[in-house]
N, C-alpha and C positions, 0 to 999 in steps of 0.2 A: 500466416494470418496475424493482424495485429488487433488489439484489442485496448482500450482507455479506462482506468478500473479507478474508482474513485472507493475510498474506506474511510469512514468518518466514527470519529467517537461515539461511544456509548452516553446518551444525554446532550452530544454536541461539547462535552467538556472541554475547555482548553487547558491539556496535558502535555502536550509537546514544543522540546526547542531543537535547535538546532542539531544536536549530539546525539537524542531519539531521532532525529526524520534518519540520521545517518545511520545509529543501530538498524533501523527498521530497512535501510535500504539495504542493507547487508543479508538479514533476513531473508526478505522478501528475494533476495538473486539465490541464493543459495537454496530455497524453495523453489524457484522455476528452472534454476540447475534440473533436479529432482524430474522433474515434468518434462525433462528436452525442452525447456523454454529459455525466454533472455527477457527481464529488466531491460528495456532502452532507456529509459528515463525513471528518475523517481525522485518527486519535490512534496510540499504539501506543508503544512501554516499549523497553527494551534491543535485542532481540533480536524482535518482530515489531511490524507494522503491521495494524491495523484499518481499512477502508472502508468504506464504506456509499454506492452507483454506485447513481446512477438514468441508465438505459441505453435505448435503441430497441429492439420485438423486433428490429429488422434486426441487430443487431450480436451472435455470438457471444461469449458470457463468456471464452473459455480464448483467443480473438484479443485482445480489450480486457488481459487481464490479460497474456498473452507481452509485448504491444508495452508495458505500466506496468512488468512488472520489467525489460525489458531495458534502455529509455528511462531509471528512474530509475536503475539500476544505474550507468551508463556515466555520467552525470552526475553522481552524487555522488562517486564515484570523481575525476572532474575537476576538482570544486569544493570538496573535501575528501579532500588526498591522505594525511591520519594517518590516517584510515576506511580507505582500500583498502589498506593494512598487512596490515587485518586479511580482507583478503577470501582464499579457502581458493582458489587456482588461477586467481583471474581470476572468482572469481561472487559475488557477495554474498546472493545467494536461493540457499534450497531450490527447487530443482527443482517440490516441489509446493506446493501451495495447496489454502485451504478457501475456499468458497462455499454460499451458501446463499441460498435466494430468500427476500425478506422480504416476500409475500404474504400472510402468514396474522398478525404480529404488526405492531401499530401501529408507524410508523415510527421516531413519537418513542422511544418503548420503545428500539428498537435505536441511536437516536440516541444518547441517554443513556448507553446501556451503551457506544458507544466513545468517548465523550469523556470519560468514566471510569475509563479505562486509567491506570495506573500512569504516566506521564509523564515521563521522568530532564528532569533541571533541565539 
């Protein structure tokens, strides 16, 4: 199963460059390691991230996704202490997330569109 996971700032901040989307993509595979899952993709601009998670039915989306913000949160915070400056009380995520099954659109399709994103240098 593949799933399209969008994670955007706490406030919409724009926190991230290039070096964070990369920390974070690191993160984020090594969390769905965890899950018997796979990272296919991972891009994302300023202020959100794009995934594209091919996942086991066994594994709930909104488990895989709490354990990817809270994991990469606390680490990039660690690993890049000018970024947690800007974090609003200790979170660097919004609370919510988008998801979306990518069952019905070819995958490259959705591949494409997130390695597409605007990408700060």
């Amino acid at each position: 199963m593949h799933v399209h996971l969008i994670f955007v700032t706490k406030y919409r901040r724009k926190v991230f460059d290039g070096d964070a989307i990369d920390k974070l993509t690191a993160h984020f595979r090594r969390v769905a390691n965890d899950f018997d899952a796979k990272v296919v993709e991972c891009s994302g601009e300023d202020n959100h991230v794009h995934l594209l998670v091919e996942y086991p039915p066994k594994v709930a989306v909104s488990s895989l996704v709490r354990s990817m913000k809270g994991v990469s949160s606390r680490m990039l915070r660690q690993e890049r202490p000018d970024i947690a400056q800007h974090y609003w009380s200790g979170q660097l995520w919004s609370p919510s997330y988008f998801a979306a099954s990518c069952g019905g659109a070819p995958l490259e399709i959705i591949r494409q569109y997130v390695e597409q994103q605007n990408r700060p240098l």
